[in-house]
Backbone bond lengths (Angstrom), bond angles and torsions (degrees), N, CA, C in turn:
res aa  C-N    CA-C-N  psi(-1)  N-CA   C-N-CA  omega(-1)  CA-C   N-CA-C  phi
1 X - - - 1.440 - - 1.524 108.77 -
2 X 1.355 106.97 134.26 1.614 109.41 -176.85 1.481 108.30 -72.54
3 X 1.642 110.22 179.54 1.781 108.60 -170.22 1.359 70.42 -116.11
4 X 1.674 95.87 138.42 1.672 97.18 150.56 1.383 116.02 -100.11
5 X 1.741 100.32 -174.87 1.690 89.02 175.38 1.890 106.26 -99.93
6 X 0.936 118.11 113.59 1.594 111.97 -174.35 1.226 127.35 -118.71
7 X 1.415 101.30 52.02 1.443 132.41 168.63 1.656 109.63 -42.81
8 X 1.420 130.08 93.09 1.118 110.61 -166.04 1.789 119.84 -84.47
9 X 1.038 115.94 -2.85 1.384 149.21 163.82 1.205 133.05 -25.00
10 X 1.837 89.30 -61.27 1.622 115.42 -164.72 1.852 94.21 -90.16
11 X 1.402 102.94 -15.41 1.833 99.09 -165.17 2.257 98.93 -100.53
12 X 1.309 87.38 52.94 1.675 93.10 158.26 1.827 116.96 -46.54
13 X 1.263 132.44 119.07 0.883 124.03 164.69 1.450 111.31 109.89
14 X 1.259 144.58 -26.15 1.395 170.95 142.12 1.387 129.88 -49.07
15 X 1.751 99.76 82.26 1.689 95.20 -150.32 1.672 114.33 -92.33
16 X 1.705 93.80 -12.21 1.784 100.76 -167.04 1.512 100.12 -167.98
17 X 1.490 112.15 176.69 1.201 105.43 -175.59 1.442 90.11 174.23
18 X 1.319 102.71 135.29 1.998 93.01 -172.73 1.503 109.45 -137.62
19 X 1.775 99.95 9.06 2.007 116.54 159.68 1.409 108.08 -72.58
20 X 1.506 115.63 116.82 1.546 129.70 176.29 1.721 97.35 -53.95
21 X 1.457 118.41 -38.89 1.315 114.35 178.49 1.691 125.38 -58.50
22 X 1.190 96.04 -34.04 2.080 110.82 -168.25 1.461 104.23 -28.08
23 X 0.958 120.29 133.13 1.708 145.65 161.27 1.565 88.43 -146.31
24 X 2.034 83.48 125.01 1.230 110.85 167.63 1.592 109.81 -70.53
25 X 1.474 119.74 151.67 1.501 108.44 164.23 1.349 93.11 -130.23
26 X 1.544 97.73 133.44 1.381 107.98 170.37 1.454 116.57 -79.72
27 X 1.297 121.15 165.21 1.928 138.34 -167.26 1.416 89.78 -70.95
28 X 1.564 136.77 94.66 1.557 107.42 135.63 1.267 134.23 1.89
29 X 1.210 120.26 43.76 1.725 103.03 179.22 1.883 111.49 -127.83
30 X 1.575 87.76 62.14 1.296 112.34 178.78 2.064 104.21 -62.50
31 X 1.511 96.49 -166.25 1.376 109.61 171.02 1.423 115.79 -61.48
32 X 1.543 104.35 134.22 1.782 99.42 172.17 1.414 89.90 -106.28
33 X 1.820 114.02 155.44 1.148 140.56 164.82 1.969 115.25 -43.90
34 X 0.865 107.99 105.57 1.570 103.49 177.21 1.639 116.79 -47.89
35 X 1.304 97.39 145.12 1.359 94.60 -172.76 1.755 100.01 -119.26
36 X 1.456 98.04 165.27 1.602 118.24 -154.03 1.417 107.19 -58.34
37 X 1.283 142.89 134.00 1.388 152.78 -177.86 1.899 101.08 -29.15
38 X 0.856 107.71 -51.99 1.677 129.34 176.10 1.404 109.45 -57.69
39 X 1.431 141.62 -36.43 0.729 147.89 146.20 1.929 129.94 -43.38
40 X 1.169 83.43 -44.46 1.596 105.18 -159.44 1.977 96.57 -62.51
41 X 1.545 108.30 134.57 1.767 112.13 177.04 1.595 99.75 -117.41
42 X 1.312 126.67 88.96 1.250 155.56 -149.62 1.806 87.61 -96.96
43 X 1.587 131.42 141.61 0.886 136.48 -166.29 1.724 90.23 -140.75
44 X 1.392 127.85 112.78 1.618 122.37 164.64 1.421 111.96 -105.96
45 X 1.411 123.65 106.29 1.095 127.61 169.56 1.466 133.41 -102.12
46 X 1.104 154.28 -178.08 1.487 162.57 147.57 1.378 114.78 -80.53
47 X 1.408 127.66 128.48 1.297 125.85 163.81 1.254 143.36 -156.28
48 X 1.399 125.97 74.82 1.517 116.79 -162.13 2.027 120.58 -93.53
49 X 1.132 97.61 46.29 1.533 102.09 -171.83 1.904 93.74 -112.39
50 X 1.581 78.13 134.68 1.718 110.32 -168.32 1.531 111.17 68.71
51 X 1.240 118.95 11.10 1.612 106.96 179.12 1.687 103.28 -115.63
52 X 1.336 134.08 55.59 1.367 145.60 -179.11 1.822 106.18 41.13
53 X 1.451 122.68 52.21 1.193 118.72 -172.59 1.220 130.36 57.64
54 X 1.273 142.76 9.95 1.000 166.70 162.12 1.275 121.58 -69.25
55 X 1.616 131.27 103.66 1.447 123.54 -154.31 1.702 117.25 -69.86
56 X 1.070 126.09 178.58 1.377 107.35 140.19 1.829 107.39 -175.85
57 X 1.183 116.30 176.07 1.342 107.77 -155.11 1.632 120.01 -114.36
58 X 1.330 128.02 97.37 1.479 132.70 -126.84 2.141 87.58 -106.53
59 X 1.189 118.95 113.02 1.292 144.85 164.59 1.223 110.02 -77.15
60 X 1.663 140.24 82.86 1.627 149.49 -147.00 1.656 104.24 -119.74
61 X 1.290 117.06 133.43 1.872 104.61 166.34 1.514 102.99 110.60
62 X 1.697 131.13 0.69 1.178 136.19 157.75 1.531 111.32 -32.20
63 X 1.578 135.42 114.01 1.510 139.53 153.74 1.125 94.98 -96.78
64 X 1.369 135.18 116.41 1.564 126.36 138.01 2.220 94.88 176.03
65 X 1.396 67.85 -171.52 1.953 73.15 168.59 1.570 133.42 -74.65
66 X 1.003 120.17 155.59 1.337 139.88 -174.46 1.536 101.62 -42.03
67 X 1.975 121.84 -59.38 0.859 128.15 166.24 1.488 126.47 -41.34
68 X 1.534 98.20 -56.13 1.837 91.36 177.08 1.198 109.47 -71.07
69 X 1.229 133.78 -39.96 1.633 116.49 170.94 1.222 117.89 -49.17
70 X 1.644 144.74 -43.30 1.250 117.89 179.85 1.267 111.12 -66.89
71 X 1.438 132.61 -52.37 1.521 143.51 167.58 1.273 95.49 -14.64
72 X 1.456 121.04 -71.00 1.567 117.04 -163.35 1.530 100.96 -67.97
73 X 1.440 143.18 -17.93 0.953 135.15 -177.74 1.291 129.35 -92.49
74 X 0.918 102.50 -28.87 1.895 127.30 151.12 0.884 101.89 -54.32
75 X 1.275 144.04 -59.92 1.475 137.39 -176.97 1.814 127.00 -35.46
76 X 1.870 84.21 -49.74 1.468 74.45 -144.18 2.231 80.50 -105.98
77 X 1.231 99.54 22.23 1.773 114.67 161.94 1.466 98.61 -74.22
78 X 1.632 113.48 -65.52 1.345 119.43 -178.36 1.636 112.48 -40.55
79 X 1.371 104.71 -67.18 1.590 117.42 -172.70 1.951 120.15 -29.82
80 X 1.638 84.01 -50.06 1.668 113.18 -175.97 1.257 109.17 -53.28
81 X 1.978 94.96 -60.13 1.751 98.93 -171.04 1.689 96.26 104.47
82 X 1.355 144.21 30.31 1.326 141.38 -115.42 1.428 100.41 -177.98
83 X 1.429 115.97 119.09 1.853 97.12 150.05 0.814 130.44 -96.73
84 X 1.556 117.69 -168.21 1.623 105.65 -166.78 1.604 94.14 169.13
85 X 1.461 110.40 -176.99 1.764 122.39 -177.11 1.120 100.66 -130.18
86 X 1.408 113.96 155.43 1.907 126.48 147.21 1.542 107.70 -128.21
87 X 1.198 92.63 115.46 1.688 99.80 168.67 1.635 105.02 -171.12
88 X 1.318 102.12 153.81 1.561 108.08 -171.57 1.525 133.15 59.43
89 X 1.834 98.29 12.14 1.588 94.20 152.66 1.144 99.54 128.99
90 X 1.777 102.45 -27.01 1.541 111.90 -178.54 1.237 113.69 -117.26
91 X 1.461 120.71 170.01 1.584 144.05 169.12 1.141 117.11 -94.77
92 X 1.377 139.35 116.15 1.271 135.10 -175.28 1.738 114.14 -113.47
93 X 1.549 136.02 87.99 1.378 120.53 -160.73 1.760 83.97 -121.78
94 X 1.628 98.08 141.38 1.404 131.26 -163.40 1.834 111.89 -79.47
95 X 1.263 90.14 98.00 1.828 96.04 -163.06 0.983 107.98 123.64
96 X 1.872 113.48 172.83 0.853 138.49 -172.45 1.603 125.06 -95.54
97 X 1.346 111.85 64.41 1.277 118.47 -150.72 1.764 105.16 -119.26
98 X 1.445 116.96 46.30 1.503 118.71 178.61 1.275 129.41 -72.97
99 X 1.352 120.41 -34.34 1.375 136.79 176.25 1.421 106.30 -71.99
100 X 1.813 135.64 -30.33 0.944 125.66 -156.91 1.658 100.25 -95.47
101 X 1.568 106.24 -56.02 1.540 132.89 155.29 1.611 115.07 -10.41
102 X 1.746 112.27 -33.66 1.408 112.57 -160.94 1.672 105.03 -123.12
103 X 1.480 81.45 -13.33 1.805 86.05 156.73 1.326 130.71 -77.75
104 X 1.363 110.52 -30.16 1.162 131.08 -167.05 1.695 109.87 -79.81
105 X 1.540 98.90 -63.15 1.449 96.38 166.05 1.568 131.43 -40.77
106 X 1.766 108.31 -56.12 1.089 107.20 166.55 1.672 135.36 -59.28
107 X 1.236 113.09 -8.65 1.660 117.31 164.16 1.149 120.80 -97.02
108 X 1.784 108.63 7.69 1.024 111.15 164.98 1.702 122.59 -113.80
109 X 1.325 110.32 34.44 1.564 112.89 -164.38 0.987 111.76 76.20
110 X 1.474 149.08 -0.42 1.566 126.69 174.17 1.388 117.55 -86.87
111 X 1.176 114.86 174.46 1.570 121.85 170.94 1.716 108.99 -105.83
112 X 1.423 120.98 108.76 1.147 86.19 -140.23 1.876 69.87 -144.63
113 X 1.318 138.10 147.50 1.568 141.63 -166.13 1.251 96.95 -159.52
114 X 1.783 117.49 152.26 1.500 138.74 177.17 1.499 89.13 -77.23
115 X 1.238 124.18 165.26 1.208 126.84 -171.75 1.878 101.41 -158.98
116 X 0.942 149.95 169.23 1.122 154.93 -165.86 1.805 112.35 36.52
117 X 1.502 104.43 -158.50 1.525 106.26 170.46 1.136 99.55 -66.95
């Protein structure tokens, strides 16, 4: 008998099933192709909620791959002087760094606006 993979996790929504045959199929909703700096609707916000008051500066509206998002996030870590994460769509750089964050993008081809307070 084969092993399946029975990640019960990934099957949101999938409460029962009583076909000896059933294989779940997961949604295609793999990686999309990054799209051109010019393209890109870049969101820079402020945000210190759930991180012990501690600000930090959230980069929102990433289209492309996993890869180019850290690349672009590395980037603008370096630029700052700052750490920070990219994963899940967003940019996360440590501080209060919005004005600089949206300069940067924008001299770099993005479309890129302050967004909240």
């Amino acid at each position: 008998m084969a092993k399946r993979n029975n990640d019960w996790k990934k099957r949101d929504g999938v409460v029962y099933s009583t076909s000896d045959e059933f294989e779940y199929q997961e949604e295609g909703n793999g990686e999309m192709d990054t799209l051109a700096p010019a393209q890109q609707n870049l969101k820079v916000m402020l945000d210190k909620k759930a991180r012990a008051g501690k600000k930090v500066t959230l980069v929102d509206g990433f289209i492309g791959t996993e890869d180019d998002l850290k690349e672009l996030g590395k980037m603008l870590k370096n630029k700052c002087g700052v750490g920070g994460s990219a994963k899940d769509g967003e940019i996360l750089i440590q501080g209060d760094h919005r004005d600089k964050v949206v300069q940067i993008l924008q001299s770099s081809g993005y479309k890129a606006k302050k967004s909240g307070g």
